[in-house]
N, C-alpha and C positions, 0 to 999 in steps of 0.2 A: 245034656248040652245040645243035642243033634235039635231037639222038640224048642228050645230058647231061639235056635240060630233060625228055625224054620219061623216061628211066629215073629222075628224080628224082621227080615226075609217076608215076608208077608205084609208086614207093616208099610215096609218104606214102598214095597210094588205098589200097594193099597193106595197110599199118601199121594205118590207119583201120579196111578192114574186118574185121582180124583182132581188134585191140578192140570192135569190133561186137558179134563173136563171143562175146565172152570176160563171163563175170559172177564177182564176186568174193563170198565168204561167210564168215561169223566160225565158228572152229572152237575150242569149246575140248578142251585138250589138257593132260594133267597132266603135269608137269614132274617130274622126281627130286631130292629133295634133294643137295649136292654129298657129303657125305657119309653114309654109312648106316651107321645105327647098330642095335643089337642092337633085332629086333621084341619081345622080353622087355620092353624101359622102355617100360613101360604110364603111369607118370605123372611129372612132372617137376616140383620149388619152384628158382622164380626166386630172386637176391637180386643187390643192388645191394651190392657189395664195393668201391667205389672210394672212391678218398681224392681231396678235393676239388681238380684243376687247376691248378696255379700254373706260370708261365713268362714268358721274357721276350720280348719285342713279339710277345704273342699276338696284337694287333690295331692293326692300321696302317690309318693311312689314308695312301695318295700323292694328294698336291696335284698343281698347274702346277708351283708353285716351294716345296716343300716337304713331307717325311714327319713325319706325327706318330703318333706312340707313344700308344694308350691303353691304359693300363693297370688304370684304374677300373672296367671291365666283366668278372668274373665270374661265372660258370654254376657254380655249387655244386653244381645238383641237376640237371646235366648227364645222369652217369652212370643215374639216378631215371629219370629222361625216359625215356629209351632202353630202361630196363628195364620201364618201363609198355607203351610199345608194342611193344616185343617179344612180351608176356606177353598183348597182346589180340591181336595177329596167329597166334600159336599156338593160341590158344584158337577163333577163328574157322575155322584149316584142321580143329580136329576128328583130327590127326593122330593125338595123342597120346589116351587116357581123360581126364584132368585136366591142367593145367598154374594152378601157385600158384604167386604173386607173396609173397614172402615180406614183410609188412608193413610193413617200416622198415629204412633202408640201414640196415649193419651197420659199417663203418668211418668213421665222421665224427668229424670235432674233435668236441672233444677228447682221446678216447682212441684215435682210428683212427692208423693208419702209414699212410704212403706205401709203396706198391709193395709191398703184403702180399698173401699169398697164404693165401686161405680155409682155417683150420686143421681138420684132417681131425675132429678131434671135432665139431666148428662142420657140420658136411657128414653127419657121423652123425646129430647134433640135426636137422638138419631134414627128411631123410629118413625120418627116424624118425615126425617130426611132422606130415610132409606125407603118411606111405602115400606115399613116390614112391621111383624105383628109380634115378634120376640128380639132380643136380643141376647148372643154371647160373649159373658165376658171372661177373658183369664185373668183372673184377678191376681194371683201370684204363683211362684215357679218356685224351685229350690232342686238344685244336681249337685252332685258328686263325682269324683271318677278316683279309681285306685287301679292302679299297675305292681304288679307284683310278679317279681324277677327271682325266679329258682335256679342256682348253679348244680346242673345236672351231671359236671364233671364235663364231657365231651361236649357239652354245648347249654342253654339258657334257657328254658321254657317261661317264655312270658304271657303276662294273660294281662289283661284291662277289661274293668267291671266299670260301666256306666251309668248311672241311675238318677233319676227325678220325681221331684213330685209337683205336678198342678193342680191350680183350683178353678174348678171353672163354675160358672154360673148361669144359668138361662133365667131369663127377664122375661116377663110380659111387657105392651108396651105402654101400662101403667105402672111401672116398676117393679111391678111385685114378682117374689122368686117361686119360679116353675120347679127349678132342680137345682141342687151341688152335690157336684161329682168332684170327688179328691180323686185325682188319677195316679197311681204310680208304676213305672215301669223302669224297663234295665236293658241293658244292653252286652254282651260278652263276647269280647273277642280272645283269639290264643293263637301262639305258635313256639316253635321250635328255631332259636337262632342259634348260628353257629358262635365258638366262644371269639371268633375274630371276625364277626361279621357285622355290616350295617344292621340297623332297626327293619323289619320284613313288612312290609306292606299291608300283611293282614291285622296287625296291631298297628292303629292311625295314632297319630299326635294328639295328644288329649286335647287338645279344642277343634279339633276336626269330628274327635269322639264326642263330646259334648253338643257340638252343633248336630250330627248324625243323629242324637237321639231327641233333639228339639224337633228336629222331623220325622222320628220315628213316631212319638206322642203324638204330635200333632196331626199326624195320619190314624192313630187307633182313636182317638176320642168321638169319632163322627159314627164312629158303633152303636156310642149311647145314645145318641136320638135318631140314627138314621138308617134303616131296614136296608141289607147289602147282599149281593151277590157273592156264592164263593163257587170254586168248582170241588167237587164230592167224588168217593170212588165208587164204585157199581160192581157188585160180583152176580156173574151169574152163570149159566150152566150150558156149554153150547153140545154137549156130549153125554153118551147114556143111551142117545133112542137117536134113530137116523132121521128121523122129521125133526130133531132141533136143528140142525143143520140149518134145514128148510124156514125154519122160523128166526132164524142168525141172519139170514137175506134178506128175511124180511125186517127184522132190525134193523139194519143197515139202511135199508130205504127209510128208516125212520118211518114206518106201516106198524107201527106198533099195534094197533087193535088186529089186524089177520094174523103179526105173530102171535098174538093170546089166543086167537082160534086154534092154533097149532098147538098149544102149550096144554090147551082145555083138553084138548083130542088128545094127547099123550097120558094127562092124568087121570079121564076116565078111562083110558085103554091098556093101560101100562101095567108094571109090578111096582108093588111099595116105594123102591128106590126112585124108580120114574114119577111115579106121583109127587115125592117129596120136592124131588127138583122142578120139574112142572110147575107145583107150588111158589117154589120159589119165583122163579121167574115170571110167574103171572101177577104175584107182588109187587115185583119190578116194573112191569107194565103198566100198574095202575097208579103205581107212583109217579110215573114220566108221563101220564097223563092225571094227574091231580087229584085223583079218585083215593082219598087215603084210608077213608073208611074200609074199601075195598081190599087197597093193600095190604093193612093191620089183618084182616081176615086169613087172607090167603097165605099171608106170613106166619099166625096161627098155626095154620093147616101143615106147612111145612115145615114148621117148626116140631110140632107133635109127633109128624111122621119118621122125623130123622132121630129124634129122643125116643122113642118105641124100635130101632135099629141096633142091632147087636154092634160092636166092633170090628165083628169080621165083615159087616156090612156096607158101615158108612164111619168114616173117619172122626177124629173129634175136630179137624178142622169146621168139618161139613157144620158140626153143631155149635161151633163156636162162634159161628160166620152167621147162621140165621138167628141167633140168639141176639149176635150183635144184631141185628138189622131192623131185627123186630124191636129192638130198643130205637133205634134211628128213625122207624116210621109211626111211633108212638110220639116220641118227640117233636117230627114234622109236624103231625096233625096240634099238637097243642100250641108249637111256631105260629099255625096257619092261624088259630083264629088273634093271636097278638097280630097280625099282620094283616089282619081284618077290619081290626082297630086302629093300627096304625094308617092303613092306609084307607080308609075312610070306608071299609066294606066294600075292598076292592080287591080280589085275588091275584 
């Protein structure tokens, strides 16, 4: 018992100083569009081609002891939505030269069709009039929402599940199709209401939910053609050897190459543990300066050294963290040349 408590006791000291160790940082990192398209479309006109929604028990609600059908709540200008924020989310990445939102859906009662597809003279005209060398169109929509209310006894746990699906299309500005993408996404909200209480705030009115997610779509679709920015998390090692300290300053000044001199000098002069970390964080370094080749190496390096460590040495966080990582800058580099592509052989 005494030998259990002592290696357990061991463990968590172990665990503890290893996060001591360790300080985490936001990195941001551009991301590749999933699809790339020709760097030629310099500019692109949006339109909202769909024909307004109709279907049966698009919205339910489940009771205790009963489903009710509503049928009275339509999103007409669903499609609208979705294409506003798309056309501000394109316009903020700066990917493209221009991106125009073409004034006024184009398919509505009365003279719209269901399930029409943008006539390529229609695709000339607006290229034409937009200066643009593609166009997108959302050719049709379809949502749902479902509310389902559980008697918990002392109070209601309700949830609303939101979901759609778009069609979208890119044109050239000879009509011809570039891509379609069927997008489908959801949306879930919940809480806990009292059994005498109003509706809570964190569950919206199902057409507030519905519009909520005509703009949530319409904000993820600009992924698939358009290369973004996110912010990333950064672990690395400020502890172990008294010159990381020294090389933590120098991070912070954003001097990233003297801290890798710092990092280099620890790992040729160090013990195994230090080396490993060293390693680590001169991966880091090369990554925040764009050198992935570099990174991927050094990542190696540390990676090996901390898998050749006992348990009583180096934690399995240690190893689980540069396992991930070295997945994360193998990744990058394969990102980089999509985005080398996409952006016309421009880093």
């Amino acid at each position: 018992m005494r030998s259990i408590q002592f290696l357990v006791t061991i463990g968590i000291s172990f665990l503890l100083i290893s996060c001591a160790s360790m300080a985490k940082m936001p990195l941001d990192v551009m991301r590749p569009a999933s699809l790339s398209i020709s760097p030629n479309i310099l500019s692109v006109v949006v339109v909202d081609y769909t024909y307004p929604f109709r279907g049966d028990s698009v919205n339910m609600i489940v009771l205790p002891r009963e489903t009710v059908v509503v049928d009275t709540i339509q999103v007409d200008d669903f499609g609208w939505l979705a294409v506003q924020a798309m056309t501000d989310v394109l316009n903020k990445r700066e990917f493209f030269d221009s991106v125009k939102l073409h004034h006024t859906p184009m398919n509505k009662p009365p003279l719209g069709v269901p399930f029409k597809t943008l006539p390529v003279r229609t695709i000339n005209e607006l290229a034409l009039e937009n200066n643009a060398q593609a166009v997108i169109a959302l050719e049709n929509v379809r949502y749902k929402s479902k509310i389902n209310a559980q008697d918990m006894g002392s109070y209601y746990y309700i949830t609303l599940d939101a979901s759609g699906e778009m069609l979208w299309k890119l044109y050239d500005l000879n009509g011809d199709v570039i891509d379609v993408y069927l997008q489908r996404d959801s949306i879930f909200w919940d809480n806990a209401m009292g059994t005498y209480g109003s509706q809570p705030r964190e569950v919206p009115a199902i057409r507030d939910a519905i519009e909520t997610l005509a703009f949530f779509m319409g904000r993820n679709y600009p992924d698939r053609i358009s290369p973004r920015w996110e912010t990333a998390s950064r672990y690395f090692y400020i502890g172990g050897h008294h010159l990381f300290a020294r090389a933590n300053d120098l991070r912070k000044a954003n001097n990233w190459g003297e801290a890798a001199k710092v990092w280099y000098y620890v790992y040729e002069n160090g013990n195994k543990l230090q080396k490993a970390r060293s390693a680590h964080n001169l991966a880091l370094s090369f990554e925040v300066r764009g050198d992935f080749d570099e990174a991927i190496a050094w990542s190696n390096i540390s990676s090996k050294l901390f898998e050749e460590m006992s348990p009583l040495r180096v934690s399995a966080t240690d190893k689980h963290m540069t396992r991930l990582y070295n997945l994360e800058l193998i990744n990058r580099l394969y990102e980089l040349q999509k985005l080398q592509e996409q952006l016309g052989g421009v880093n």
